[in-house]
Every structure is written in structure tokens, then in C-alpha cells.
GUVOKOL-776960 format. One record per atom (N, C-alpha, C): residue number from 1; atom name; x, z, y. Coordinates in steps of 0.001 Angstrom, whole numbers. Layout:
N
+-----+-------+---------+---------+---------+
! num ! atome !      px !      pz !      py !
+-----+-------+---------+---------+---------+
! NUM !    CA !       X !       Z !       Y !
...
+-----+-------+---------+---------+---------+
// end
This chain:
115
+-----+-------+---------+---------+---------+
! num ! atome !      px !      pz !      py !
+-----+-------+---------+---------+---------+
!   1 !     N !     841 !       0 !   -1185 !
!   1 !    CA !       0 !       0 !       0 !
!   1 !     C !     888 !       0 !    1250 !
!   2 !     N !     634 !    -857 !    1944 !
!   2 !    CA !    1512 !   -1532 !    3295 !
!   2 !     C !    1457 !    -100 !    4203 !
!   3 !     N !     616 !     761 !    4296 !
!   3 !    CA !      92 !    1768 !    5030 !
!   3 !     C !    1261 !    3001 !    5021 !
!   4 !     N !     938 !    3015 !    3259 !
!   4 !    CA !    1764 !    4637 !    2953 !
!   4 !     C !    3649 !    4151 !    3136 !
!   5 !     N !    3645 !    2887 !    3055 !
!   5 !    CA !    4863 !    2662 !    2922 !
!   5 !     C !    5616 !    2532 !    4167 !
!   6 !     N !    4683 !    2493 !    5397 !
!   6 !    CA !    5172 !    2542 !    7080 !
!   6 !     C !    5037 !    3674 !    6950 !
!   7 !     N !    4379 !    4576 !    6707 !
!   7 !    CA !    4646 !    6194 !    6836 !
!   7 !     C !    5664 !    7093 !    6516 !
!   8 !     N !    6563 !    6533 !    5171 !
!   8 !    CA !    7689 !    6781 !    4741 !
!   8 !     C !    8598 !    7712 !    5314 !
!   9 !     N !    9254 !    8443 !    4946 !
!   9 !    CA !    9929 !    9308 !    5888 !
!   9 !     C !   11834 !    8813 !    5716 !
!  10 !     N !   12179 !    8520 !    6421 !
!  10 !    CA !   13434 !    8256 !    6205 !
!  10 !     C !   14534 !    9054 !    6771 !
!  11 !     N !   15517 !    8972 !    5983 !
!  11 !    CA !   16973 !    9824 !    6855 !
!  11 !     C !   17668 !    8304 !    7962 !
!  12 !     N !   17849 !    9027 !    8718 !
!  12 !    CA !   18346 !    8128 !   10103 !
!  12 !     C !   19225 !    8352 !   10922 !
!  13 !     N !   20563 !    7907 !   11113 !
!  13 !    CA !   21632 !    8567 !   12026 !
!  13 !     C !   21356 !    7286 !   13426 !
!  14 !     N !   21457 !    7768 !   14376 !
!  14 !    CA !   21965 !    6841 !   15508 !
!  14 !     C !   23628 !    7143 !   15945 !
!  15 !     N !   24147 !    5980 !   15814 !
!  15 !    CA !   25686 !    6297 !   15938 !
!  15 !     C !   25678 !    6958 !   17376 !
!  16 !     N !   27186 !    7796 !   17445 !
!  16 !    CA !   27642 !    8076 !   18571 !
!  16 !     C !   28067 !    7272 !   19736 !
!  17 !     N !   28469 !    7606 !   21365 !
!  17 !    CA !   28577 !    6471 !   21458 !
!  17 !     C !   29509 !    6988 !   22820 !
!  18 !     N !   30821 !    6382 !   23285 !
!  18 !    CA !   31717 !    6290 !   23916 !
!  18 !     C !   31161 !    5709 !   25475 !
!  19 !     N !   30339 !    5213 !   25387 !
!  19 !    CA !   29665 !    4683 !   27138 !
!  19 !     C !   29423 !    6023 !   27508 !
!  20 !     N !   29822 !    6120 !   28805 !
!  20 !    CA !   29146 !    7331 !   29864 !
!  20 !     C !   28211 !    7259 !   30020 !
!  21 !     N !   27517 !    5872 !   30102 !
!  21 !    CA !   26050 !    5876 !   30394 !
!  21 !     C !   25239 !    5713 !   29353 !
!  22 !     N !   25553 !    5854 !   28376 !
!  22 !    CA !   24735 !    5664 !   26933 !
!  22 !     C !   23799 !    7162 !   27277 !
!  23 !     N !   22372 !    6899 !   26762 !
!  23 !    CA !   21659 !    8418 !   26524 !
!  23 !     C !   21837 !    8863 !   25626 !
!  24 !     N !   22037 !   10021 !   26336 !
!  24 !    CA !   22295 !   11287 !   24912 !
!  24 !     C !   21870 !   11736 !   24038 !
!  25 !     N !   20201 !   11805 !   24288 !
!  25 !    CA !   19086 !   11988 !   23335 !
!  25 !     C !   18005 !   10558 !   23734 !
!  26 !     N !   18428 !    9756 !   22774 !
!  26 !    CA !   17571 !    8175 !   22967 !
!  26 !     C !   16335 !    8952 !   22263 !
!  27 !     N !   15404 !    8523 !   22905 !
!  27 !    CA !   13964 !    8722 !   22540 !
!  27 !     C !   12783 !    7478 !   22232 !
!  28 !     N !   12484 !    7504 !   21245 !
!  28 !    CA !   12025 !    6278 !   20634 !
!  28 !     C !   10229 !    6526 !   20532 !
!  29 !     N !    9742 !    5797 !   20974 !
!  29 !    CA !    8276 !    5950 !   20829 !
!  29 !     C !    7679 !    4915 !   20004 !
!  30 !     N !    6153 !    4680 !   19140 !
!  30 !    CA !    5924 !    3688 !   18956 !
!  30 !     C !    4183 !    4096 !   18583 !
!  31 !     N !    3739 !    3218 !   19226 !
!  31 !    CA !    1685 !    3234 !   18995 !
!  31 !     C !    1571 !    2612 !   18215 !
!  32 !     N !     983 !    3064 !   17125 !
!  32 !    CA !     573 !    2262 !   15899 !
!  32 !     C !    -851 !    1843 !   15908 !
!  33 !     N !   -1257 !    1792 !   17174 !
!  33 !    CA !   -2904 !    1829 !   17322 !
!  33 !     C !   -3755 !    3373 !   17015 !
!  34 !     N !   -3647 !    3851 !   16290 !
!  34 !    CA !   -4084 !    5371 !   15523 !
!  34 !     C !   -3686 !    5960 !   16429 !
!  35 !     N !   -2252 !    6154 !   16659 !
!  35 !    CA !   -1264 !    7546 !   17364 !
!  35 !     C !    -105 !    6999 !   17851 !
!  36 !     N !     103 !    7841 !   18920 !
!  36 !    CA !    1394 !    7568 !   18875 !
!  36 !     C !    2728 !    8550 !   18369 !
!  37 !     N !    4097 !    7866 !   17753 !
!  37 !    CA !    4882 !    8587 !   17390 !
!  37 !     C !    6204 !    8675 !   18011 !
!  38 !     N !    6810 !    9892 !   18741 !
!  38 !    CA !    7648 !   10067 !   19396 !
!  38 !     C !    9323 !   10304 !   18314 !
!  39 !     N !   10145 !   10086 !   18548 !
!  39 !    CA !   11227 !   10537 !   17703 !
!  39 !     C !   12359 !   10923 !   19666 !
!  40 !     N !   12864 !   11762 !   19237 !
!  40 !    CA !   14627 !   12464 !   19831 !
!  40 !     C !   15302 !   12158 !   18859 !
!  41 !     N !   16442 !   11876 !   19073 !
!  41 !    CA !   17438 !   11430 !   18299 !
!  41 !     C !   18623 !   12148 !   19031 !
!  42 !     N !   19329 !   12985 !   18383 !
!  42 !    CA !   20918 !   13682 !   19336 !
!  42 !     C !   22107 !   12875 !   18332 !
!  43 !     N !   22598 !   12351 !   18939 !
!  43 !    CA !   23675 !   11018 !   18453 !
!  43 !     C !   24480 !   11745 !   17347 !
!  44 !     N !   24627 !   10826 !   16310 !
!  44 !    CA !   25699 !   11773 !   15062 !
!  44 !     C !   24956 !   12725 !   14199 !
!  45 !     N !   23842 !   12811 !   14491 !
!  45 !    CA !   22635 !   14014 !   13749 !
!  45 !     C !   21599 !   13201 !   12597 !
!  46 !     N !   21865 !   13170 !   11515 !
!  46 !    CA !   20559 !   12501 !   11070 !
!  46 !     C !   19261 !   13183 !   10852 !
!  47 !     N !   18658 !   12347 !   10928 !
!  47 !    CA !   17157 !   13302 !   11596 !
!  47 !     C !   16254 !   12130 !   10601 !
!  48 !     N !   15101 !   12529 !    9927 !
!  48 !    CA !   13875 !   12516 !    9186 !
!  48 !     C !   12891 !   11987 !    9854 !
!  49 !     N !   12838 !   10447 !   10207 !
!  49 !    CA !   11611 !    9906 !   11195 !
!  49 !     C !   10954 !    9245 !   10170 !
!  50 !     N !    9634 !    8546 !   10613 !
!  50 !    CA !    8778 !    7839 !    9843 !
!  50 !     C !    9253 !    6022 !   10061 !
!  51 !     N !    8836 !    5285 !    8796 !
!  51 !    CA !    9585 !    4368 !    8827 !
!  51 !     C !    9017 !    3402 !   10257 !
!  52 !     N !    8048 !    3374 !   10774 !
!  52 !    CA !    7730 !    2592 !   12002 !
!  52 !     C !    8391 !    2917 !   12842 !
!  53 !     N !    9384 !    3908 !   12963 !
!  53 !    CA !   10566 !    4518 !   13964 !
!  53 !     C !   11836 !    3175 !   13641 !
!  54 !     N !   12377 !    3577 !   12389 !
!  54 !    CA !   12640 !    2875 !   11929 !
!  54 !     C !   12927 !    1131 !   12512 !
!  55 !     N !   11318 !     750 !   12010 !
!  55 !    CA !   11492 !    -756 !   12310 !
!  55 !     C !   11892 !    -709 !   13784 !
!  56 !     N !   11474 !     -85 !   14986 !
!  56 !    CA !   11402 !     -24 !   16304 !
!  56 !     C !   13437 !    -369 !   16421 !
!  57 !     N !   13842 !     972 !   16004 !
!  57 !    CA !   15214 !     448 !   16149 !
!  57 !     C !   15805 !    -437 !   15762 !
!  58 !     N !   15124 !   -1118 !   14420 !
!  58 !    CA !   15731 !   -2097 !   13995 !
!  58 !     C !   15610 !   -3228 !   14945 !
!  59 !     N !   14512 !   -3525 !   15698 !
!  59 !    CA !   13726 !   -4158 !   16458 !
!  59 !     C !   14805 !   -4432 !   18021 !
!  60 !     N !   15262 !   -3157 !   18274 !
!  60 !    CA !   15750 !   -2903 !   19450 !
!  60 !     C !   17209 !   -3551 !   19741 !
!  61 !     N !   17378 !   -5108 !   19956 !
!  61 !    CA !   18668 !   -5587 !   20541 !
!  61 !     C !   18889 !   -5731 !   21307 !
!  62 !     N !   20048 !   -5995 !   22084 !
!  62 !    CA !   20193 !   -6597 !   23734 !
!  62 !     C !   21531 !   -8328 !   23346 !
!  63 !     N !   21181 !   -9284 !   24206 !
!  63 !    CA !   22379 !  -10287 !   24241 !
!  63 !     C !   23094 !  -10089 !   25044 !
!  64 !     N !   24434 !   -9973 !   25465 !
!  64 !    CA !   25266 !  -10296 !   25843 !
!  64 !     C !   25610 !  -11457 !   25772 !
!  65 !     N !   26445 !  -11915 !   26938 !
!  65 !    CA !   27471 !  -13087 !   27272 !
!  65 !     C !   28770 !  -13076 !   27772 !
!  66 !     N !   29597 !  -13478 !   26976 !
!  66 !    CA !   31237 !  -13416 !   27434 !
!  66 !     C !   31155 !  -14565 !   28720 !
!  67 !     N !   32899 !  -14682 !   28874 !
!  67 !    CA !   33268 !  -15416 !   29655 !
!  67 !     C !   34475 !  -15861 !   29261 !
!  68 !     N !   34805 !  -17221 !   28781 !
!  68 !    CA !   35658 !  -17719 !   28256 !
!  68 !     C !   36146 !  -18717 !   28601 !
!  69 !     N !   37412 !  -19163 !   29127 !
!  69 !    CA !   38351 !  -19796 !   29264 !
!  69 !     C !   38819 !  -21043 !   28249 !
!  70 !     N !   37868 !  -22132 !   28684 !
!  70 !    CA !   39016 !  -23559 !   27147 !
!  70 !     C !   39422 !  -24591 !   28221 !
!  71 !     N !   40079 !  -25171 !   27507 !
!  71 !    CA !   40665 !  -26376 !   28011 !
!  71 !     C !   40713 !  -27784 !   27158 !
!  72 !     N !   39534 !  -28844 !   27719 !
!  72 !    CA !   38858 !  -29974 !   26861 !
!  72 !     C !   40864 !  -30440 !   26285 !
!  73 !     N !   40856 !  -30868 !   24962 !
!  73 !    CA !   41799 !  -31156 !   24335 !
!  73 !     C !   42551 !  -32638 !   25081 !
!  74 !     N !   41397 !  -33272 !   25375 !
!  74 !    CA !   40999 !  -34504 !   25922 !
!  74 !     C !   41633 !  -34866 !   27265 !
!  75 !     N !   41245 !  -34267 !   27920 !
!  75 !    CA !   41086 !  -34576 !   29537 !
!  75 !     C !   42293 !  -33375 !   30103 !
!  76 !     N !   42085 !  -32388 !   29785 !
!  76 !    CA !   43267 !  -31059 !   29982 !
!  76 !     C !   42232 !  -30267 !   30715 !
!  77 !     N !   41290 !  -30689 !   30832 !
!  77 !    CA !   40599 !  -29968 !   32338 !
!  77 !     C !   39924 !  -28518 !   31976 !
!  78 !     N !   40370 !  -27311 !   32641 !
!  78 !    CA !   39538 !  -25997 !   31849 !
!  78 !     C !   37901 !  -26165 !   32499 !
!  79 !     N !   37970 !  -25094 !   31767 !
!  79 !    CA !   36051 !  -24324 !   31972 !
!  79 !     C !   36024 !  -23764 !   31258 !
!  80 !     N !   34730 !  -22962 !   31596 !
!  80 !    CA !   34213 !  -22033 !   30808 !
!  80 !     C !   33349 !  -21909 !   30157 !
!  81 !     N !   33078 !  -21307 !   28979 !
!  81 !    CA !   31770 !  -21053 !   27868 !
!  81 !     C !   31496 !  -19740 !   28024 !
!  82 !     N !   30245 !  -19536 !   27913 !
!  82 !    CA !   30049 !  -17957 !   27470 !
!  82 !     C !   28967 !  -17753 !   26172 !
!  83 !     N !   29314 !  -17997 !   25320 !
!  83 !    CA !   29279 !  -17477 !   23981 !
!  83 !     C !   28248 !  -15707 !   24135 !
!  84 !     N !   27502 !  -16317 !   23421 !
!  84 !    CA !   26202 !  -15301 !   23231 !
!  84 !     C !   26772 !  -14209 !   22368 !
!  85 !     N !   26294 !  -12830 !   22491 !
!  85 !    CA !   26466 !  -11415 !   21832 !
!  85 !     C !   25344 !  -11101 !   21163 !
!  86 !     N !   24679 !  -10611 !   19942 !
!  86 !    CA !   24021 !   -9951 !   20275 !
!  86 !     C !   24021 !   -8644 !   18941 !
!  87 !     N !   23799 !   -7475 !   19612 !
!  87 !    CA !   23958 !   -6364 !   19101 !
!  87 !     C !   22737 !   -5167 !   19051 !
!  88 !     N !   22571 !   -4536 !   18234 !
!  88 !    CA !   21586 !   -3278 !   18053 !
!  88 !     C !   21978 !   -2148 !   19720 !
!  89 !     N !   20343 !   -2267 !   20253 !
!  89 !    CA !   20961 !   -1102 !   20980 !
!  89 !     C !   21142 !    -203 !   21156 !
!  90 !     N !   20976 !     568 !   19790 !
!  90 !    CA !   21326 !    1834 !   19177 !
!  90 !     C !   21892 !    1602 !   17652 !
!  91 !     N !   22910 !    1252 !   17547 !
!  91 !    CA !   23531 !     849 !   16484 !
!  91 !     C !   22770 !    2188 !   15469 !
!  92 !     N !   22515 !    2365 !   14186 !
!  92 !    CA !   21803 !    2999 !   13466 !
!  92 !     C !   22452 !    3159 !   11812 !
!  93 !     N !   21879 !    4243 !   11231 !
!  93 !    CA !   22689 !    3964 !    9780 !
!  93 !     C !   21361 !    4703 !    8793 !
!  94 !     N !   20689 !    4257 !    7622 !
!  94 !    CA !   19609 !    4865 !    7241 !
!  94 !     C !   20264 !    5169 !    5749 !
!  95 !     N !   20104 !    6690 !    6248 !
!  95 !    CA !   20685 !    7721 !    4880 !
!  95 !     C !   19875 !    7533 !    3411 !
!  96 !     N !   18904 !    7631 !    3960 !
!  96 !    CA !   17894 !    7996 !    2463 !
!  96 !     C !   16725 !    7119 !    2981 !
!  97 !     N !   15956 !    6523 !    1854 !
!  97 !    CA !   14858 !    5634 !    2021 !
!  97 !     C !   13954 !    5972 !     808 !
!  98 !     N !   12823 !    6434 !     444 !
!  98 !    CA !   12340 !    6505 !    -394 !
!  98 !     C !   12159 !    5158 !   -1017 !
!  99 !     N !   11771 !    3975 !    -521 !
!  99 !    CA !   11279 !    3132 !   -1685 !
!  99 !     C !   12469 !    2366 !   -2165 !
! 100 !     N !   13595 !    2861 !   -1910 !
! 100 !    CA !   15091 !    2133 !   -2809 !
! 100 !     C !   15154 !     669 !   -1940 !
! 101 !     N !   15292 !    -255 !   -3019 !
! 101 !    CA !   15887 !   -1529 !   -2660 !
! 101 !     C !   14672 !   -2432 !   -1800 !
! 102 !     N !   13477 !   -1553 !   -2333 !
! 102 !    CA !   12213 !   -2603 !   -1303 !
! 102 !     C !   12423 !   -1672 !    -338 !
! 103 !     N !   12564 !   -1012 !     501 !
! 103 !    CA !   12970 !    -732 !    1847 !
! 103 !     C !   13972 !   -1161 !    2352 !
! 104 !     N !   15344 !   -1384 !    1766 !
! 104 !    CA !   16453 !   -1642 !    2127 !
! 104 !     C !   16424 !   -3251 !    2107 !
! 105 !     N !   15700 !   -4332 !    1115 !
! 105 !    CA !   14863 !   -5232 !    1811 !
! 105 !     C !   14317 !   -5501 !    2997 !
! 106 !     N !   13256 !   -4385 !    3410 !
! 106 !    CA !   12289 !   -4786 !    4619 !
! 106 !     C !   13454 !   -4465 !    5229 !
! 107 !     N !   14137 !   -3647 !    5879 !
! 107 !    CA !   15079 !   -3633 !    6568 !
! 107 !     C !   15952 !   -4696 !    7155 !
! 108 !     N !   16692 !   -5260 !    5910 !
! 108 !    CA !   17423 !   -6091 !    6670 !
! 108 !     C !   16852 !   -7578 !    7001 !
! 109 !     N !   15524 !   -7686 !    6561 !
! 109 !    CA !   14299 !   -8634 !    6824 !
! 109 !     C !   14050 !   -8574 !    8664 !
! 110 !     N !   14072 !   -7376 !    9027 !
! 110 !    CA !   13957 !   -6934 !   10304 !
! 110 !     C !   14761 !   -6796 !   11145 !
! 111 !     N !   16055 !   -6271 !   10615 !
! 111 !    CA !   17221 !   -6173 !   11158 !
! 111 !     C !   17682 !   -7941 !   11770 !
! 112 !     N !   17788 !   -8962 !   11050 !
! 112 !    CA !   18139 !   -9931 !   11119 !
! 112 !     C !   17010 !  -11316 !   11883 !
! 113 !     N !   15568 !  -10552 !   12173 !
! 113 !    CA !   14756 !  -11777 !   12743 !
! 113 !     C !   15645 !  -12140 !   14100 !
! 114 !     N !   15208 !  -13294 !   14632 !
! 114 !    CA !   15813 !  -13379 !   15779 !
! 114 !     C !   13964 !  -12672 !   16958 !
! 115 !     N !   14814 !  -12363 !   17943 !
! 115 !    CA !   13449 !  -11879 !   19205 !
! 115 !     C !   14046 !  -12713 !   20286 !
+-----+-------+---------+---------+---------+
// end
């Protein structure tokens, strides 16, 4: 049942994180229509959220763009590319999953859509 299996309780670390401006306690919300569910997260702590927490972070990327320096092989002439990033914006690590390999499935099903 699609239901009991978003309810799931999972172990969940949010990595630590070296930015000054990173938050300290990222706080994750999500309305499931029914309710809504709040999670705190204190970085390096794994903490017991429900799996719609879960998808949310999985959910949660940002792109970046470099700035890069080539020179056409051709012509000699430089410019620049900027080559797309894109990364979790709470990089994440999930300890324990009750439903084994079909969670760790939906996961990286989610982890990997493009948004």
C-alpha cells in the first residue's frame, strides 16, 4: 500500500557542512494534503523522519554554473563555457529504511529525476 509505505519511518543524517552560511538546523516541511509534517534536522545527528521527509530532500537541488576558460583548437581564440552543477541541497545519507531494496529503489528513482 503506496500510503503505509510514505509513512515509513526512516533513519536520516543531513551531512555537516563547512559554509558559514549553511543553516544549522535545516527545517524541512511537507503537506501531504491531510497534515502537515515538520522535521529539524541538527547536522551530523541522525534523526527518525517519515519517508515524505525523505522524498522532499531527495527532491531538494540547486544548479550551479562554473566559469571556464578554452581556447577553440581551430582559430586559437579563448572563451568561455560554464558547465552546469548540480547538487543536493542538503547532501543526505539514509541509515535504515524499513522496506530494504524497494525503498532504496524509490530513492534513487527520486534522487536522480531531473526538476
Amino acid at each position: 500500500d503506496e500510503l503505509k509505505f510514505m509513512e515509513d519511518m526512516l533513519l536520516v543524517e543531513i551531512a555537516t557542512s563547512d559554509d558559514p552560511n549553511a543553516d544549522p538546523v535545516p527545517m524541512i516541511t511537507v503537506d501531504t494534503g491531510v497534515k502537515v509534517i515538520r522535521a529539524a534536522f541538527f547536522r551530523g545527528q541522525p534523526k527518525y523522519v517519515p519517508r515524505c521527509i525523505v522524498e522532499r530532500l531527495a527532491r531538494m537541488k540547486k544548479t550551479g554554473f562554473g566559469n571556464k576558460k578554452v581556447i577553440d583548437e581551430e582559430t586559437g581564440v579563448e572563451s568561455y563555457v560554464h558547465p552546469e552543477t548540480n547538487t543536493f541541497a542538503l547532501p543526505f545519507v539514509v541509515h535504515e529504511d524499513p522496506a530494504g531494496q524497494k525503498g532504496r529503489d524509490w530513492l534513487m528513482k527520486i534522487k536522480y529525476e531531473r526538476q
